[in-house]
N, C-alpha and C positions, 0 to 999 in steps of 0.2 A: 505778048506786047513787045514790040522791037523799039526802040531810043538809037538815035544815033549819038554816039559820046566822042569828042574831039581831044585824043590822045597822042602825043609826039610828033604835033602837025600833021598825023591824017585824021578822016572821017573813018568809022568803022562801024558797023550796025552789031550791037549788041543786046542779046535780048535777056529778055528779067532772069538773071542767076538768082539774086538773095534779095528780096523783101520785107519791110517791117515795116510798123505804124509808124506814122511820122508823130514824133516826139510830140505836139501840140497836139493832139487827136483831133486837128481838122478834118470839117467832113469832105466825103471827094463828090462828084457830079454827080453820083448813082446814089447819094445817102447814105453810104457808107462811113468807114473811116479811111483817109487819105493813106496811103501807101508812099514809102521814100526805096527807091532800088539802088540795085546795085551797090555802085560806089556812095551814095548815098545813105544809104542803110550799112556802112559799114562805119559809117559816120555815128550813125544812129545809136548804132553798138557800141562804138569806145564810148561815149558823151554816158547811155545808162552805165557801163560797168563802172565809170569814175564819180557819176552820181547818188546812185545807189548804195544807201548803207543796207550792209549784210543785216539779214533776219525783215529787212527791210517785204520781200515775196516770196509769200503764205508758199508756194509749191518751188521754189527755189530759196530755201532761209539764208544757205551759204554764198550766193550770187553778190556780187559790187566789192565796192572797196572801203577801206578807212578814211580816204582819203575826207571829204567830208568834215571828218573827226578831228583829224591832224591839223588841218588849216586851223584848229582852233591853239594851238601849240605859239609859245613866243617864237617870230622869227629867225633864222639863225642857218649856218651853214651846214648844221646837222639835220635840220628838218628839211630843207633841199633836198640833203641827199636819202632822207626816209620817205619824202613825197616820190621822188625820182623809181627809188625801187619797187614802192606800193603800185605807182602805174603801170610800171611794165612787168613785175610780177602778176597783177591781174588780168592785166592784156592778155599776154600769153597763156592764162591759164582758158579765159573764160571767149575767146576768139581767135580761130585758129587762120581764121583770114589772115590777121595782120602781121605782119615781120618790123618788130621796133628796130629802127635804124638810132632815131641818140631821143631825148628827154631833156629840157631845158627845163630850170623851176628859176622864175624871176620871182623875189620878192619886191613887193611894195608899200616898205613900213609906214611910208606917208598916207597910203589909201587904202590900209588895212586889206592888203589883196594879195595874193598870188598869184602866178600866170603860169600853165603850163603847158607847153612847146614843145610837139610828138613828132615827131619826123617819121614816117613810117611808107612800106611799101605793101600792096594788097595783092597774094597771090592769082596769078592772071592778069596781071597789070606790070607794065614795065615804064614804071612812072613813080616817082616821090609825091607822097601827100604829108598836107599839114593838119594837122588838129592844135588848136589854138584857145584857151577856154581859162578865163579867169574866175578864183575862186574867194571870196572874203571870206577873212579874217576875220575871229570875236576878239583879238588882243589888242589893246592902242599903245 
């Protein structure tokens, strides 16, 4: 299957490298489960490893992060900087795709939320992506 994907203002035809379920397991045209490629599926990957609590998959126990966990912690400049490490410590462990360029953690005392802001670049790709994914907060 070839896509064309529009990168640094050209067109270029690139065909399916990396593949995964798409997060919603919508079904695709054949009755199956819908597939996300490429750059999208690398998408796919950061969003489980940062959702996923560990022990969470029966044949992967050790897989995801705390993160989850920690959002439940009172706000504060320390937990910033423990969310900041947990993401891109697992990044790195658990997708070798991705190269983290910086990690923004906004908190949002008023909307019990978190927001965290990946800058990152995907080997084979000479382009800056975002990952962008807010997380609430149990603390008021």
């Amino acid at each position: 299957m070839q896509k064309q994907r529009h990168v640094e203002g050209v067109y270029r035809t690139v065909g399916e490298v990396w593949s995964d379920l798409h997060h919603e397991l919508l079904p695709d045209k054949a009755g199956g489960i819908k597939k996300v490629i490429n750059i999208d599926a690398v998408w796919t990957s950061i969003d489980n490893i940062l959702r996923t609590y560990p022990m969470e998959r029966v044949m992967r126990p050790e897989f995801g992060s705390h993160l989850q966990r920690l959002v439940f912690n009172p706000i504060s400049s320390d937990l910033a900087d423990i969310i900041r490490e947990e993401c891109e410590t697992k990044i790195i462990r658990y997708d070798d795709r991705v190269m983290v360029n910086s990690i923004d953690v906004v908190e949002h005392a008023d909307k019990n939320q978190v927001d965290v802001q990946l800058s990152f670049t995907i080997k084979g790709y000479d382009q800056l992506f975002q990952y962008n994914s807010a997380f609430a907060t149990g603390v008021q």
